[in-house]
C-alpha positions in Angstrom: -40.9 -47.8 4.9 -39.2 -44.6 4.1 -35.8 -43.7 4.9 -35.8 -40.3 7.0 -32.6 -37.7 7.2 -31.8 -35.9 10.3 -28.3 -33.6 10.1 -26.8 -31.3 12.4 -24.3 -29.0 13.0 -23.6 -28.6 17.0 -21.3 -26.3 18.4 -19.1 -26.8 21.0 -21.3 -25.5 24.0 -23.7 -28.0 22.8 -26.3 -25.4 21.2 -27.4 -26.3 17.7 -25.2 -24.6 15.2 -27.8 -26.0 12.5 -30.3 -28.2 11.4 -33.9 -29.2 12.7 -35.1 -32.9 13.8 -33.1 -32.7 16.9 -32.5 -32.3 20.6 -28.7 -31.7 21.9 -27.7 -32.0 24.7 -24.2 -31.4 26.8 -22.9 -33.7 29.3 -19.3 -32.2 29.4 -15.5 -33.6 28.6 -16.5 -33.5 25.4 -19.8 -36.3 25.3 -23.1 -34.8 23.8 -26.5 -36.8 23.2 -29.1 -36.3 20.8 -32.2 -36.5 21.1 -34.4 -37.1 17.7 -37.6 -35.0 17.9 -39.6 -38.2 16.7 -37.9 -41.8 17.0 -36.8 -43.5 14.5 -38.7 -47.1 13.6 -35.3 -49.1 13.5 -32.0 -47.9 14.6 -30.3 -44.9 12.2 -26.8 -45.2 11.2 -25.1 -42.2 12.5 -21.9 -40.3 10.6 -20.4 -38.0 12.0 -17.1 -35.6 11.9 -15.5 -32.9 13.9 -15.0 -29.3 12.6 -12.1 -27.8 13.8 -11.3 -24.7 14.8 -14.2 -22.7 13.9 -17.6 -22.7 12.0 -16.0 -19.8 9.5 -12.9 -20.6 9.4 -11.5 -20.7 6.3 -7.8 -19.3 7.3 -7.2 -22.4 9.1 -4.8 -25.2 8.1 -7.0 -28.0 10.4 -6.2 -30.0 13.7 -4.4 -33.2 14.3 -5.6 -35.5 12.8 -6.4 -37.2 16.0 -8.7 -34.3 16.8 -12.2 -36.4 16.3 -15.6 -37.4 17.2 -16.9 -41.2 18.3 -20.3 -42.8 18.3 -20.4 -44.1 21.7 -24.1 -45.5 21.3 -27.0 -45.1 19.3 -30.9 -46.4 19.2 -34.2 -45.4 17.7 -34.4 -42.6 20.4 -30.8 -40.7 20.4 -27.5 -41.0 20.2 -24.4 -40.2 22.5 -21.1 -38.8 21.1 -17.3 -37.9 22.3 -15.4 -35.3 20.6 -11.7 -35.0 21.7 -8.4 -33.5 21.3 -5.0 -34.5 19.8 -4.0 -36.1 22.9 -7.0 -38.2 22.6 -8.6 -36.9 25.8 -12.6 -35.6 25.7 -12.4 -32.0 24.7 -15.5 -30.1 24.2 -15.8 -29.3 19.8 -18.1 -28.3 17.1 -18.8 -31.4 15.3 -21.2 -32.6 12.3 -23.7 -35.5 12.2 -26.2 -37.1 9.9 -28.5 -40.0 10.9 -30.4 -42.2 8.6 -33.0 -44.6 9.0 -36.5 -45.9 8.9 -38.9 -43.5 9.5 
C-alpha cells in the first residue's frame, strides 16, 4: 500500500490556515479535532508543533518553551489535539500537523 501525506496549518480559531485533506474542527480550551477528508487504511502517525505568536511573525523572539501542542488521540478517521500556554493550561494557538499513513 502507499503511504499518503496530509499537513496542515490551523489557526487558532480553528479555521484552516493551510493545507487540503482535512476537516478542523474547534472544541475550545485549546483542543481541536481533525477530521481526514478520506480515512486512512491503518492508523497515521501524527507530528505536530505549535507556532507561536503569529503566522508572519518574524520579529518575534518565540514562547516558552512550555508553550505546545499534544496528541491526545488518533485513528484512521481523525485526530484530537491540545494546544496550551506556558502555564501549561489549554489555550487556544495556531499549530502545525502532518499525518502519515497507509492510504
Amino acid at each position: 500500500m502507499a503511504d499518503k501525506t496530509i499537513r496542515g496549518c490551523i489557526s487558532k480559531d480553528g479555521q484552516i490556515y493551510s493545507g487540503s485533506g482535512y476537516n478542523p474542527d474547534y472544541l475550545g480550551g485549546g483542543i481541536y479535532e481533525i477530521k481526514w477528508d478520506k480515512p486512512f487504511s491503518d492508523v497515521p502517525a501524527v507530528v505536530l508543533t505549535q507556532n507561536y505568536k503569529d503566522w508572519n511573525n518574524f520579529g518575534s523572539s518565540g514562547g516558552s518553551t512550555l508553550d505546545n501542542a499534544v496528541l491526545i488521540a488518533v485513528d484512521m478517521e481523525k485526530c484530537k489535539v491540545k494546544t496550551g500556554g506556558s502555564s501549561g493550561a489549554g489555550t487556544d494557538r495556531n499549530f502545525t500537523f502532518i499525518a502519515i499513513g497507509a492510504e
